[in-house]
N, C-alpha and C positions, 0 to 999 in steps of 0.2 A: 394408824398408817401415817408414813411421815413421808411419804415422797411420794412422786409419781410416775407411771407405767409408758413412757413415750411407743407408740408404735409406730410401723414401718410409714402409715401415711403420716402419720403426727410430724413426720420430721420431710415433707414435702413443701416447700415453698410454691411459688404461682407458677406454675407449670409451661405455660405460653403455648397454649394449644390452639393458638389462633390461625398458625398456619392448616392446621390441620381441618380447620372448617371456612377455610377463604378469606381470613382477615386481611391478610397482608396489604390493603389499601385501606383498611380502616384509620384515617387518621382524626384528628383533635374533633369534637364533636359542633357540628352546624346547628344552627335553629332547627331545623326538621332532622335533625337527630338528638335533639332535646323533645323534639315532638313525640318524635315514636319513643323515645323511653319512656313519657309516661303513658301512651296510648296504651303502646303494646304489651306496659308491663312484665317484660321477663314472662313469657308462658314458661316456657321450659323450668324455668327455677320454681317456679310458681307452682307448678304441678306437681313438680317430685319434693318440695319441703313439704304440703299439703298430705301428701302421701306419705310420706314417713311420720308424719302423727297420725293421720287419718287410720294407718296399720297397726299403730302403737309400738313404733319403735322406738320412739324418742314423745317427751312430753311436750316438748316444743321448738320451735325453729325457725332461725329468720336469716335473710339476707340482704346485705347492706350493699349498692353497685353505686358505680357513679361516673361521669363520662369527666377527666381532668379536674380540677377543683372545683367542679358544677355542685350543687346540692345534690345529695341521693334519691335514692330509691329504696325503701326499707319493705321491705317483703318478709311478711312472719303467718305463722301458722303456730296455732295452739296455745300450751300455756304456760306458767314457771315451774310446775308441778302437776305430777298426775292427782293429785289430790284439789280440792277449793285453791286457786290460785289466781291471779291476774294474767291475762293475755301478753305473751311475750310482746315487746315494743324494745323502739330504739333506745329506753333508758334502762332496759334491763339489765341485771348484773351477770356477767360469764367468768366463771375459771379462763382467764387467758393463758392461764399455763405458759410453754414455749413459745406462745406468740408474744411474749415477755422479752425475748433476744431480740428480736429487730430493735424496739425501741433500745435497749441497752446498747447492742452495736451502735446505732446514731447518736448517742450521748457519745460515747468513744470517739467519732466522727468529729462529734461538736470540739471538742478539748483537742483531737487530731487539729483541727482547721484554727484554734487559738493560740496553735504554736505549744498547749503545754503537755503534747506527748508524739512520737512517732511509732509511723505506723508499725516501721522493723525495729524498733527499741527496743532492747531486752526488758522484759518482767521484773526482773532484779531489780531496777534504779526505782522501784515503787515498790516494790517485795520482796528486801535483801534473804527471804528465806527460799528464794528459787535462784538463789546463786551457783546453788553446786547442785544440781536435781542429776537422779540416776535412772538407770533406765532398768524394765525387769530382761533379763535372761530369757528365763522361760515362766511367760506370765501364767502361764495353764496352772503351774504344778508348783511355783515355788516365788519367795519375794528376792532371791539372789538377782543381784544387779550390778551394773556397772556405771562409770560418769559417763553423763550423755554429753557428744560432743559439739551439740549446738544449743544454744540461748534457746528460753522459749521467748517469745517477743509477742507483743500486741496484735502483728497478724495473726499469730497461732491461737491466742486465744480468740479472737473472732471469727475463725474459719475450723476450728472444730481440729486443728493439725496442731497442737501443743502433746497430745499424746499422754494428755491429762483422761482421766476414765469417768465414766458414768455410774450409780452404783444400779442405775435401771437399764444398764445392758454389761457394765463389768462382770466379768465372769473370774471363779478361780482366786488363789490368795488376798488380792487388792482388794476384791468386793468386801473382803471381812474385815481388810484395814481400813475401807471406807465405812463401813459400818461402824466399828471401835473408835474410830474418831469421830464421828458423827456428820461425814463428810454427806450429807444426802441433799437432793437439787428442791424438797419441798413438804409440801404437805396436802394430805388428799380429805384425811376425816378423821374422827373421833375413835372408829372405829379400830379395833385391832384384827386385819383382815390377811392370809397369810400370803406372803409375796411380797408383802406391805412394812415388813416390821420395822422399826425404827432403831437408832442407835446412841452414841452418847451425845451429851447436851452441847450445843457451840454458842458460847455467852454472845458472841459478836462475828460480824463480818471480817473484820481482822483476824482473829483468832481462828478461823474458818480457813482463810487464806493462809495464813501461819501452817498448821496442820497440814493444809495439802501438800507446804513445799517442803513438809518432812518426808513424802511421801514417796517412793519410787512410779517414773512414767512407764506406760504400755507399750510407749515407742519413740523411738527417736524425732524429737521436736522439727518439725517439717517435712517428714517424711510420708506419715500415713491420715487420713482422715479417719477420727473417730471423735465419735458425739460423746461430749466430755459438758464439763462443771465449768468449761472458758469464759462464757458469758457472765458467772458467779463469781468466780476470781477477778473479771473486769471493771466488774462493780468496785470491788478494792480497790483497783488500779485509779478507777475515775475518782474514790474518795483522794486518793493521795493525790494525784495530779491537781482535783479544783480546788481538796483544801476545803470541800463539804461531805456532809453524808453522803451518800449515793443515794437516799431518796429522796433529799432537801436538793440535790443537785437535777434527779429527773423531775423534783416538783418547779423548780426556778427556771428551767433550759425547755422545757418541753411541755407539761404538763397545764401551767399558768398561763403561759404566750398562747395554746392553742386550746381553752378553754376545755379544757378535760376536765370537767368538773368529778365525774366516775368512775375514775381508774384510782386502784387504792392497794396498795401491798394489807392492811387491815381494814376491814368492811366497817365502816361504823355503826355497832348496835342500829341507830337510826334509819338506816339503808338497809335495813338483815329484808327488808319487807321485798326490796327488788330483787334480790339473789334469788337467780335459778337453783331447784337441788339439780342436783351430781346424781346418776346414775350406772350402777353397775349392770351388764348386761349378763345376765345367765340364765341358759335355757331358755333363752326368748324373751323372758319375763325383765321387765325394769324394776331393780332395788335399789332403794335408796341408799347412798353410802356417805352424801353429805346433806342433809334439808340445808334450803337456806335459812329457813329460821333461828340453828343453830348449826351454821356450819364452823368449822374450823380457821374460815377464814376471818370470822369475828374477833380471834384473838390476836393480838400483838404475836408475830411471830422472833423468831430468832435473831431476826436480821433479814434488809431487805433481798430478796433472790432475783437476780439480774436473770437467772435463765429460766424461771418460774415461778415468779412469785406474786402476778399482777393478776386480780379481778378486776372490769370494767364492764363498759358498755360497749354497743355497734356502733351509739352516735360516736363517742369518744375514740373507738379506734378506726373508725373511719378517719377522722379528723387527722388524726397521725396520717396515714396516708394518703388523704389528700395534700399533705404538707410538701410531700415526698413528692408527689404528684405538679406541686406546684414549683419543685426546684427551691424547698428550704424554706418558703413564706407561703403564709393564710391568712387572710385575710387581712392582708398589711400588715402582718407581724411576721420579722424574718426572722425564724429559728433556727438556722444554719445557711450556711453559703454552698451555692447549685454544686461547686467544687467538692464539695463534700458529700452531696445528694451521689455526685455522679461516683464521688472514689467507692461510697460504701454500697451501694448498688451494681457495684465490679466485680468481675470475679477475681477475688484476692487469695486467693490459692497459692503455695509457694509454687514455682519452677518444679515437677518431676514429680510432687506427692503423689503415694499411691491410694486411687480410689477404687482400686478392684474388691466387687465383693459389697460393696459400699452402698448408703441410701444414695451418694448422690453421683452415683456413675455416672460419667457423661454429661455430667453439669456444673456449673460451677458454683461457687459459695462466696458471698460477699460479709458484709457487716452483721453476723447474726441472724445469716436467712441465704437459701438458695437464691441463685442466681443463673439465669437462661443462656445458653449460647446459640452461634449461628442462628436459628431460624425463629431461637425463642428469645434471643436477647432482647434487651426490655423489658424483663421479669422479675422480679423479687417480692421474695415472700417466705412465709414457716405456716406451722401449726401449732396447736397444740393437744396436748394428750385427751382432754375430757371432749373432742369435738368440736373445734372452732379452726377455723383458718383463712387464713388474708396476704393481699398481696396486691403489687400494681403490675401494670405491664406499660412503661412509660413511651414504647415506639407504638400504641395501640392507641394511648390517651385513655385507658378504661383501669378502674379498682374495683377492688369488689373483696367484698369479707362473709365467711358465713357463722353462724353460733349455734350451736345446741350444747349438752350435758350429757354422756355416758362415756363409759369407760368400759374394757380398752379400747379404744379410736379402731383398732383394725376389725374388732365385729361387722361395720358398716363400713361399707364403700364410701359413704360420704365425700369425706376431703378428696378424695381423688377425684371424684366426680365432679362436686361443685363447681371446678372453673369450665368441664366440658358443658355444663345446663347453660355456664353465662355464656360462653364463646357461644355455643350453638343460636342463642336468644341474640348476640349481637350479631351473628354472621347474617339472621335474616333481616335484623334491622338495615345492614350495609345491601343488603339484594333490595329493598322495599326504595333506600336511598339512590339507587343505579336507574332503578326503574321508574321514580319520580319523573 
């Protein structure tokens, strides 16, 4: 199995369901609201991650909150496996899957705010092989095409409207041209499981990008949203702009300044011990499709994947968003400028794109992750496929991330759920602070 299965909640960013349970006066967190986070403990999250292994539907799970760049709150339940395991904790290792694109969109950001790329820049001046890209006719039934008449540019790959295709929701001729070129967004296990199958070898990042832009679009570049391979081709983009790898780039920009010690495109043998397995869900029952003892993430993969290709920890991608949280710096080390906190946490959507039909009707999409409007703006955030999702809500002052292992994400409510257990858990902390 060489890629992975995104579902409808997989591709849900932080939701801002704060209005919806009284927050809209919750602002930056006081000493007695430091207090009651750790009095109160999240009941609500607390019960239903307890409950969802307590049922056996997951091996383990934990949640990481935290009120602006305050220390968290790591709440876990269970274990890294249904077998002899250790207790899930903040250094365990998750498939971040999709939750891979935020950080990628902020490295974008980062080289955005250095002057060495813009936002509406065409693709081309960094991938002269997306100089002439075409567009399909009729993608259902055939690869006839025409020249598309607009550039794809740097917003489009960060906002999912480049009209670039996915091969875990393309349907129809493309998907088999993404397969024969070996255009896939990852890798899930060892296993050869069917849905799952893989296709030919891509020696490099370059060569991957190359390929695509032999490749006919789905749709006219700013026109439509759909969840595409953008965040994977940007990763290119950012090698040619800083003039490093793209993972020597997110290890030097992001990774090192905010002490990420456990975020790793390959696990090191050393670390196999922390890795949760991967779980497939059927018939109720959990199978395992990755151990971590010998997961697939042990091996040197192809090249790093900007839109799925990161294992880490809670503590570690907390840290990311507390970064974000903090307007670009943690702990006296500034990772980017708040100007760029604020562009990439925008909704950067072109003028008119159509998102009918779409995951993110009625929302907007910024740097590689959903973004809120009207009543939920201050939100951003993704998911990812095997069960993990995170996000901040910066007019709240609150983040919060969650992790477990199974697959596909849409069997469980989870992601969708998660951020109502915190809103709900903070709305009473805000009644308990009125009533002080």
């Amino acid at each position: 199995m060489r890629h992975d299965r995104l579902s409808a909640v997989d591709r849900r960013g932080f939701l801002g369901l704060g209005t919806l349970l009284g927050l809209g006066a919750l602002a930056a967190p006081s000493p007695l609201m430091a207090m009651l986070h750790q009095v109160a403990a999240w009941p609500t999250v607390t019960k239903n991650i307890h409950s969802y292994v307590d049922t056996r539907k997951v091996a383990g799970m934990m949640a990481t909150i935290g009120w602006g760049t305050d220390e968290p709150m790591n709440l876990t339940a269970g274990h890294q496996s249904l077998d002899p395991s250790p207790q899930v904790d903040q250094d365990t290792l998750w498939r971040l899957y999709s939750m891979t694109k935020p950080i990628t969109g902020m490295a974008a950001m980062m080289l955005i705010g250095d002057g060495k790329m813009r936002l509406d820049q065409p693709v081309a001046d960094f991938i002269p092989e997306f100089a002439d890209m075409r567009v399909l006719t009729d993608p259902a039934n055939s690869l006839d095409s025409v020249p598309a008449k607009n550039p794809i540019t740097i917003r489009n790959l960060l906002t999912h409207t480049a009209g670039l295709g996915y091969s875990i929701v393309t349907k129809g001729p493309l998907l088999q041209a993404y397969l024969d070129n070996g255009i896939l967004p990852g890798v899930v296990s060892r296993q050869s499981i069917p849905g799952f199958e893989g296709g030919a070898e891509v020696p490099s990042l370059d060569e991957f990008a190359r390929r695509v832009g032999g490749l006919p679009l789905i749709a006219e570049p700013g026109t439509k949203w759909s969840y595409s391979i953008g965040l994977d081709i940007m990763g290119r983009v950012i090698e040619v702009a800083s003039g490093m790898s793209f993972d020597a780039f997110l290890q030097t920009r992001i990774f090192d300044p905010l002490d990420m010690t456990s975020t790793f495109f390959q696990v090191p043998e050393s670390e196999a011990h922390r890795l949760a397995t991967n779980y497939a869900v059927i018939g109720g029952l959990l199978i395992p499709i990755d151990p971590g003892q010998n997961s697939i993430f042990l091996d040197k993969p192809a090249f790093p994947f900007g839109g799925a290709g990161l294992v880490g920890s809670a503590r570690d991608y907390d840290r990311f968003l507390a970064m974000l949280m903090g307007d670009g710096t943690l702990d006296g080390a500034e990772v980017m400028s708040r100007a760029m906190v604020d562009l990439g946490t925008s909704n950067l959507l072109p003028d008119g794109v159509d998102l009918t039909g779409t995951w993110v009707a009625g929302q907007g999409f910024g740097a590689g992750g959903r973004v809120g409007l009207g009543p939920r703006a201050g939100t951003y955030g993704w998911a990812g496929a095997a069960g993990t999702v995170g996000g901040i809500d910066r007019q709240r002052g609150l983040r919060a991330s969650g992790y477990t292992q199974y697959m596909p994400s849409e069997v469980y409510p989870f992601q969708g759920a998660f951020y109502e257990w915190v809103y709900a858990d903070a709305a009473a902390m805000a009644q308990a602070k009125a009533a002080a």
